[in-house]
C-alpha positions as CSV (number, residue, x, y, z in Angstrom):
1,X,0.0,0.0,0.0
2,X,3.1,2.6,-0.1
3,X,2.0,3.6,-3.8
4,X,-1.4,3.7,-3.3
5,X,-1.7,6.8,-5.4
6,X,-0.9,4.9,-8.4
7,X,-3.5,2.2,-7.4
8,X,-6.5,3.5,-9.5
9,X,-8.5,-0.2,-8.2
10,X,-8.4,1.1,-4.4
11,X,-12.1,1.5,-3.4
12,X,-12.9,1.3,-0.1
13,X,-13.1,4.4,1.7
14,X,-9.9,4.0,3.8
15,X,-8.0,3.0,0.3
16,X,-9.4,6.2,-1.2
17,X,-7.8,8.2,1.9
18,X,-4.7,6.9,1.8
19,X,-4.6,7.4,-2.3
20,X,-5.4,11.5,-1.6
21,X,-3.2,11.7,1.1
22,X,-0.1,9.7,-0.8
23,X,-0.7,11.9,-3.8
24,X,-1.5,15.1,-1.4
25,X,2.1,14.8,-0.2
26,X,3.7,14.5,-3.2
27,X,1.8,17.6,-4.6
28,X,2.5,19.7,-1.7
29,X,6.1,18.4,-1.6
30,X,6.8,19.9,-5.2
31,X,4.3,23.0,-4.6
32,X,5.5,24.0,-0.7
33,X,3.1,26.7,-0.7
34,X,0.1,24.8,-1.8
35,X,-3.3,24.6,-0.2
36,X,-5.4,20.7,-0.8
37,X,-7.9,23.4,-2.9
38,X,-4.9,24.2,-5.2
39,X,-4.5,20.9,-6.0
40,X,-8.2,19.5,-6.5
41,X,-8.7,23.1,-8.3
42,X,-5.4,21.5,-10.5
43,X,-6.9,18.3,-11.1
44,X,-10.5,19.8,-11.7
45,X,-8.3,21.6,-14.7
46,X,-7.1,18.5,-15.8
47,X,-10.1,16.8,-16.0
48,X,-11.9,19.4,-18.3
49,X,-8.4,19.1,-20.9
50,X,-8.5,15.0,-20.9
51,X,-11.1,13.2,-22.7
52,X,-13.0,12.7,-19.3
53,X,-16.7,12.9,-20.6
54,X,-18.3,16.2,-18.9
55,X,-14.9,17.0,-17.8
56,X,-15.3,18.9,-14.2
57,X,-18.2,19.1,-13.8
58,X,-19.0,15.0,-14.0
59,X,-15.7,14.9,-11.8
60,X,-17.6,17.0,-9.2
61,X,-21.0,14.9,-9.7
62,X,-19.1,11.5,-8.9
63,X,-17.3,12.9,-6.1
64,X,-20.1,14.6,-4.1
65,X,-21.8,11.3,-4.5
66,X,-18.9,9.3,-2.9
67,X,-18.3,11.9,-0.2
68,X,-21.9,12.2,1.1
69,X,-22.3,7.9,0.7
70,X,-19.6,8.1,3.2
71,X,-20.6,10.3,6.0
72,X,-22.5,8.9,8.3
């Protein structure tokens, strides 16, 4: 589980945890000055330049569903 981030199968919501916080740290390690909303503002961009169908904004959809499934 060390490089979780490049683990795109992990989906539990402790997997998905440690994949954000693995790739968290490298972010902020090359970006010292960087905020978790600079980064997810980052990949947000990328999504809406990759062939991701409804770029952002599908991104957003599918990650407010996970996020609210997992709150109690």
């Amino acid at each position: 589980m060390d490089d979780i981030a490049q683990d795109p199968a992990s989906s539990t919501p402790a997997e998905r945890v440690a994949r954000g916080r693995s790739i968290w740290h490298r972010y902020s390690a090359e970006y010292a000055s960087a905020a978790p909303e600079d980064a997810i503002a980052d990949l947000l961009h990328f999504a809406d330049t990759t062939e991701i169908p409804g770029g952002a904004e599908t991104v957003l959809e599918r990650a407010q569903i996970h996020y609210t499934a997992e709150r109690p």
